[in-house]
C-alpha atoms as a printed R data frame, in Angstrom:
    type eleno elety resid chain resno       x       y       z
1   ATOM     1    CA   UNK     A     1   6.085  10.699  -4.354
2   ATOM     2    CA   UNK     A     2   6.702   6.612  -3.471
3   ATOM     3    CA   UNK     A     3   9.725   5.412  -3.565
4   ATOM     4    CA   UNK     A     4   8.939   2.305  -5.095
5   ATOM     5    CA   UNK     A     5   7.742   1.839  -8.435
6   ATOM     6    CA   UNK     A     6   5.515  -1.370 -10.284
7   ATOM     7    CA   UNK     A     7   5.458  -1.482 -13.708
8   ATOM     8    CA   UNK     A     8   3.043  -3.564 -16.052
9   ATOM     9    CA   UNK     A     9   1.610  -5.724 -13.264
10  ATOM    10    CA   UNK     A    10  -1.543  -7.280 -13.514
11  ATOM    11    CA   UNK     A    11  -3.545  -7.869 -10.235
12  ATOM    12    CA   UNK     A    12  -6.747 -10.199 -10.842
13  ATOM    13    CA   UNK     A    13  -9.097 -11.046  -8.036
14  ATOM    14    CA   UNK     A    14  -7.002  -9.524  -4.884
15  ATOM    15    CA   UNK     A    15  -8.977  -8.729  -1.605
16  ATOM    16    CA   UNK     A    16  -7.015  -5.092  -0.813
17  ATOM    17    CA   UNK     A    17  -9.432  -4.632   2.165
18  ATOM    18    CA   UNK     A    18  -6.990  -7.278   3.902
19  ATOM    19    CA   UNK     A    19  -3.259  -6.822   2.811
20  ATOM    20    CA   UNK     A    20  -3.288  -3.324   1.889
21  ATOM    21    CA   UNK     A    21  -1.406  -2.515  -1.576
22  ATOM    22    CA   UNK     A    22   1.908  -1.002  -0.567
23  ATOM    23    CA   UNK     A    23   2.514   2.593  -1.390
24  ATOM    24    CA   UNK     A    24   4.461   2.948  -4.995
25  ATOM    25    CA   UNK     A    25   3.967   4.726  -8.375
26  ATOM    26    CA   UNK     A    26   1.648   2.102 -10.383
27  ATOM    27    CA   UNK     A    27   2.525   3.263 -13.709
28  ATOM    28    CA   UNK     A    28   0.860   0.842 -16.586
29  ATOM    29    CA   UNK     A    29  -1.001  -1.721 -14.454
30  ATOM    30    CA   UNK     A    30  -4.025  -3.434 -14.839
31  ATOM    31    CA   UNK     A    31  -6.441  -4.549 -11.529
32  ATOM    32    CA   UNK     A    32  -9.326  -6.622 -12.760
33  ATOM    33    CA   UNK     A    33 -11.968  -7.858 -10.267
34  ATOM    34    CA   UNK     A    34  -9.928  -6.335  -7.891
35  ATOM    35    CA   UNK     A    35 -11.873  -5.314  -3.619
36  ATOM    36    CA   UNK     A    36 -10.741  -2.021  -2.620
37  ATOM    37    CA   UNK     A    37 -13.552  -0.861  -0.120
38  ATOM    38    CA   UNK     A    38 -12.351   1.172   2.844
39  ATOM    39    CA   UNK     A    39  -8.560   0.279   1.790
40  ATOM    40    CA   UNK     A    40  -6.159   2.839   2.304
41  ATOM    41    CA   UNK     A    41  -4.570   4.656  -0.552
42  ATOM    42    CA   UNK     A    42  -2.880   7.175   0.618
43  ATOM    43    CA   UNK     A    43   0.017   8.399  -1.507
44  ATOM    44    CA   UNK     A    44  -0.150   5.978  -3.867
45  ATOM    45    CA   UNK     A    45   0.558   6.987  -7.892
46  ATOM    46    CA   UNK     A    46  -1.449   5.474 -10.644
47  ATOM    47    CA   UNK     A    47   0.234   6.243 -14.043
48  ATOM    48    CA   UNK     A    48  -1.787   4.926 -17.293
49  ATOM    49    CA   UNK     A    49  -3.573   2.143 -14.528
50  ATOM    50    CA   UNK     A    50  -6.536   0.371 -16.208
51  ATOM    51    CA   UNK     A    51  -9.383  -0.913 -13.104
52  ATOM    52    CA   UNK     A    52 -12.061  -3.492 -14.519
53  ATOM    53    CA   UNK     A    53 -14.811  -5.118 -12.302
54  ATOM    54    CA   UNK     A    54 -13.639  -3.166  -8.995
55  ATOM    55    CA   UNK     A    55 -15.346  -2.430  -5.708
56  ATOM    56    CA   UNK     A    56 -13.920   1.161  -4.363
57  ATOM    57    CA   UNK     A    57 -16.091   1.994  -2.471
58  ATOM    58    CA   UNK     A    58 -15.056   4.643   0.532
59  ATOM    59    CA   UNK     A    59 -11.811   3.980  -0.081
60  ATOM    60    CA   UNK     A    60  -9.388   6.591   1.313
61  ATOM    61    CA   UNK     A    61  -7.764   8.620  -1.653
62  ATOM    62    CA   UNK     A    62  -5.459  11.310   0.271
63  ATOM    63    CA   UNK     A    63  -2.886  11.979  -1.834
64  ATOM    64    CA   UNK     A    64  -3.567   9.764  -4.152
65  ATOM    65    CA   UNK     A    65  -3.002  10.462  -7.965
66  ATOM    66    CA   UNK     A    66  -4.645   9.229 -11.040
67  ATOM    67    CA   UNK     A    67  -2.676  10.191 -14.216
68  ATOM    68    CA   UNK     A    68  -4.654   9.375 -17.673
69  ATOM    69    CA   UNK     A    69  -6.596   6.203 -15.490
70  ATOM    70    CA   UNK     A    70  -9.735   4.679 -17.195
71  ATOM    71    CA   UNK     A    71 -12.387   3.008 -14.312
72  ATOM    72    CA   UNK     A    72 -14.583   0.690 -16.524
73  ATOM    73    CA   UNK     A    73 -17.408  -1.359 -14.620
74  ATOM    74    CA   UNK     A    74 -16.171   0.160 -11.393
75  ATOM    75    CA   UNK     A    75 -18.431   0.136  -7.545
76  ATOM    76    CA   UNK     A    76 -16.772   3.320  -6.602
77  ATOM    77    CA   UNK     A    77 -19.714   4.538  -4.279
78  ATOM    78    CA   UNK     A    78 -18.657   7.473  -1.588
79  ATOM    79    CA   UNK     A    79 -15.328   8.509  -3.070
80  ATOM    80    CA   UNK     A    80 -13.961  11.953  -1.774
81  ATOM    81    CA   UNK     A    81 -11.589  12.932  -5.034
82  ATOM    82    CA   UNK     A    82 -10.848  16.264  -3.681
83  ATOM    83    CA   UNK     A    83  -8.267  14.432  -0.995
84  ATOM    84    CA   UNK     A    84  -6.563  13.209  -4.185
85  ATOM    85    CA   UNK     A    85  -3.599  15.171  -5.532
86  ATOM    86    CA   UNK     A    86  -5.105  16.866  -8.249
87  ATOM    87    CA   UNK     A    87  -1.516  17.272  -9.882
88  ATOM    88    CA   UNK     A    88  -2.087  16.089 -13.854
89  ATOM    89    CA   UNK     A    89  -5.464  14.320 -12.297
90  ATOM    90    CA   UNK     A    90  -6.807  12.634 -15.512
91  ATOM    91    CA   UNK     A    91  -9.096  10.279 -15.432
92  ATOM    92    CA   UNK     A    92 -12.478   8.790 -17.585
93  ATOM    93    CA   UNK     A    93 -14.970   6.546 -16.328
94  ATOM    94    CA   UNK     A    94 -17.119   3.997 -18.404
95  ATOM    95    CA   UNK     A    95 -20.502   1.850 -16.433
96  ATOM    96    CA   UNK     A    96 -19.239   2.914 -12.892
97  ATOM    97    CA   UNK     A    97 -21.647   3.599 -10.071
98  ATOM    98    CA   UNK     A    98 -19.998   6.924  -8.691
99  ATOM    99    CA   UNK     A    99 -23.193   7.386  -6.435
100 ATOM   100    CA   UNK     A   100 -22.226   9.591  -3.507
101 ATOM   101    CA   UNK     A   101 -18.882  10.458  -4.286
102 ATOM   102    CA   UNK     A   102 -17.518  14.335  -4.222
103 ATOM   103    CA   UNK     A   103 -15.443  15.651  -7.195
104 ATOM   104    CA   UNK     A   104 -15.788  19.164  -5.423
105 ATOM   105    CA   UNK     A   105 -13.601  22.103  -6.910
106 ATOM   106    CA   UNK     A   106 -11.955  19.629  -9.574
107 ATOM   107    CA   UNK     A   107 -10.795  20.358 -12.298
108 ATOM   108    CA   UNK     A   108 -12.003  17.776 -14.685
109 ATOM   109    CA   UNK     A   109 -11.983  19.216 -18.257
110 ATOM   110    CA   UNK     A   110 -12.780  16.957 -20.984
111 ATOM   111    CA   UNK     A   111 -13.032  14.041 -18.671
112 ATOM   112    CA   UNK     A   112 -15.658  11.169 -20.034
113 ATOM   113    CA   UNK     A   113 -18.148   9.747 -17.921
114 ATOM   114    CA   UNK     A   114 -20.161   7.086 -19.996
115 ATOM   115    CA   UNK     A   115 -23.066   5.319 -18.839
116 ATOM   116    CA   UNK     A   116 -22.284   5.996 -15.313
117 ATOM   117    CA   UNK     A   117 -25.003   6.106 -12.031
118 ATOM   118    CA   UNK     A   118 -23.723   9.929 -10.318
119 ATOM   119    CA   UNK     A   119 -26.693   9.626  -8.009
120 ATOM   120    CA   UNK     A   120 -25.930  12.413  -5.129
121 ATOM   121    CA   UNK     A   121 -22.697  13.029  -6.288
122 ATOM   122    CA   UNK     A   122 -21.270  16.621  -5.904
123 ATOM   123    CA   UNK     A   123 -20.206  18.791  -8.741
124 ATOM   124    CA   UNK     A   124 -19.948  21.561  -6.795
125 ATOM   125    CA   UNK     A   125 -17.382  24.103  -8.224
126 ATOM   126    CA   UNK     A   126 -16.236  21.553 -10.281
127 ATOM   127    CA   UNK     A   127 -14.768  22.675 -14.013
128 ATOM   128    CA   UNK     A   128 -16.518  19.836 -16.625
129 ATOM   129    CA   UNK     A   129 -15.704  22.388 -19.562
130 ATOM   130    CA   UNK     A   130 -15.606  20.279 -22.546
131 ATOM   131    CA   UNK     A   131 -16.746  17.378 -20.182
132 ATOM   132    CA   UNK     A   132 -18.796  13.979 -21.705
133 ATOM   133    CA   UNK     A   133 -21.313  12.903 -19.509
134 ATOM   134    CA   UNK     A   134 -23.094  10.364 -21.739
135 ATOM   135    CA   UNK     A   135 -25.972   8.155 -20.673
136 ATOM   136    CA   UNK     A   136 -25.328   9.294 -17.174
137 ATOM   137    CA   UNK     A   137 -28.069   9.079 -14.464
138 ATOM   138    CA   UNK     A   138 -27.262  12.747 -12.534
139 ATOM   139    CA   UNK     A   139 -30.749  12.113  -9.684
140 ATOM   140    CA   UNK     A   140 -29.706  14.375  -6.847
141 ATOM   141    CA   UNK     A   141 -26.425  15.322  -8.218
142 ATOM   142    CA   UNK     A   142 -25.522  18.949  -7.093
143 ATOM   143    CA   UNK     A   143 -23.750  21.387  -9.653
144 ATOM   144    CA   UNK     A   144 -23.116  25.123  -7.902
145 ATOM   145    CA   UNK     A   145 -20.986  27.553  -9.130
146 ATOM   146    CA   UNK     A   146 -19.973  24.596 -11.798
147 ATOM   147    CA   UNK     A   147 -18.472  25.246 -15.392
148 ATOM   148    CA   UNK     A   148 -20.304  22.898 -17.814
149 ATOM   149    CA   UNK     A   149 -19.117  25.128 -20.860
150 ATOM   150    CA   UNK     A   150 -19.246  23.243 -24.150
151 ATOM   151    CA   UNK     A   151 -19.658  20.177 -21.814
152 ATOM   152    CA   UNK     A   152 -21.906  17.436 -23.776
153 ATOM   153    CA   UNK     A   153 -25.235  16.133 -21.519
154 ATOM   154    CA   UNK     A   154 -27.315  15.166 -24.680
155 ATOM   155    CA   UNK     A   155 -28.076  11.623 -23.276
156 ATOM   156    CA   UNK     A   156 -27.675  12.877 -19.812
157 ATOM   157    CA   UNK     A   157 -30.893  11.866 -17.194
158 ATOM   158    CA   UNK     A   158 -32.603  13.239 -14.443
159 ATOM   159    CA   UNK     A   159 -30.197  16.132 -13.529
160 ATOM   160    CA   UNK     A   160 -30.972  19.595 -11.890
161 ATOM   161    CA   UNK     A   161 -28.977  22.151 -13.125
162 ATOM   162    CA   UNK     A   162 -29.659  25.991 -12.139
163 ATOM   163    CA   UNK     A   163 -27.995  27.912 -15.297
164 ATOM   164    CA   UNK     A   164 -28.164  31.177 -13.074
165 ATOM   165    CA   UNK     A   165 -25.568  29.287 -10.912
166 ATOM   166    CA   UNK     A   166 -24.004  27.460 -13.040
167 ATOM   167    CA   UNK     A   167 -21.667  27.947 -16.390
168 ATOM   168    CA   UNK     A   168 -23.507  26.594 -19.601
169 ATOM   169    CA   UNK     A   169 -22.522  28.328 -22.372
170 ATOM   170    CA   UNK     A   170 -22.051  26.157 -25.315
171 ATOM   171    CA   UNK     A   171 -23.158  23.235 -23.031
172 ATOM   172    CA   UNK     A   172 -25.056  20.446 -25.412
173 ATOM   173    CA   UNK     A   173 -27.798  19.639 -23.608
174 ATOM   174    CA   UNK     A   174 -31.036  17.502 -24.970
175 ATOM   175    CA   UNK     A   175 -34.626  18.500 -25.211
176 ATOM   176    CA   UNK     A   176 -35.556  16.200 -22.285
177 ATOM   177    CA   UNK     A   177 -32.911  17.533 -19.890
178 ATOM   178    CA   UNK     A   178 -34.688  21.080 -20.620
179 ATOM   179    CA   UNK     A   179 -37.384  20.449 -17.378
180 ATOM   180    CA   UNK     A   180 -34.146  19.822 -15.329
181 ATOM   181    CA   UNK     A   181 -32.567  23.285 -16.513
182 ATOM   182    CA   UNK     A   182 -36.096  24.983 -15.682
183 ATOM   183    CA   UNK     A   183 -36.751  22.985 -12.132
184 ATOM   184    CA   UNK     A   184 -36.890  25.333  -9.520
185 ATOM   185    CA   UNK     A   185 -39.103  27.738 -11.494
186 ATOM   186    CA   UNK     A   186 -41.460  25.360 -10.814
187 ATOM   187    CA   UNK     A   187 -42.509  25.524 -14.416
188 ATOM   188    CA   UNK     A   188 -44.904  22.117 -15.645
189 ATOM   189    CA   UNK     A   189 -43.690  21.633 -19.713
190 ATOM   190    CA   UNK     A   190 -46.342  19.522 -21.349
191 ATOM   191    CA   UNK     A   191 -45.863  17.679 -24.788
């Protein structure tokens, strides 16, 4: 846990990638427009944070927590989420390009992902029980061994989904998202 702790700041058009953002609990902060690519967040605490407009890209999340943090129109390509500490890990995401990134063996129940690019991004023993994925783009996106019970992909796109491997009961799914539940039976569905 840092020792320091920044309440209610707002950081607008910073360049992190150059003078790193010291390790503290950020607990109510807002970071608009803000470069984090390949910065280093190790053990930093993000408590009711708000980031708008920005780039985190690869950034290095070990130890890093994200308590009840909302990403909107976030570049947060490559992410590895399973370094983060997973303690009370709560966050939603809203127009972020997540492409690449790995939310492996999460627990993310009930967590909202709206209108969000998840291109390649692994799922993989992830729990999105009760999970919104709305107006996502899932192309490539691996889900093994995930639990997508009662979770809501009505206006989901393009995702692969084996429900012999994977959880779906109750899952909301659309009738165009049915060829992506059927994929590897190679079966051709015709209108």
């Amino acid at each position: 846990m840092p020792d320091k702790i920044v309440e209610e700041q707002h950081y607008q058009n910073q360049d992190f990638t150059q003078q790193l953002l010291p390790v503290a609990e950020y607990d109510n902060c807002t970071f608009t427009n803000c470069v984090f690519s390949d910065a280093d967040l190790t053990n930093c605490s993000f408590l009711e944070c708000q980031f708008e407009q920005c780039n985190l890209s690869n950034a290095v999340l070990a130890k890093t927590a994200f308590k009840n943090v909302v990403f909107k129109h976030c570049k947060m390509m490559g992410l590895q989420f399973p370094d983060c500490n997973d303690f009370l890990l709560e966050m939603s995401f809203e127009d972020c390009q997540l492409d690449f990134s790995s939310f492996y063996q999460l627990n993310l129940k009930k967590t909202t992902f709206k209108k969000c690019s998840l291109k390649d991004a692994d799922f993989t023993e992830t729990n999105l029980s009760e999970a919104t994925l709305a107006d996502c783009n899932l192309k490539g996106a691996m889900f093994n061994h995930t639990n997508l019970e009662k979770a809501d992909l009505r206006t989901a796109i393009n995702y692969t989904i084996d429900p012999e491997n994977n959880s779906l009961k109750k899952a909301r799914l659309s009738l165009k998202g049915l060829p992506g539940l059927l994929e590897k039976y190679q079966i051709k569905i015709e209108k």
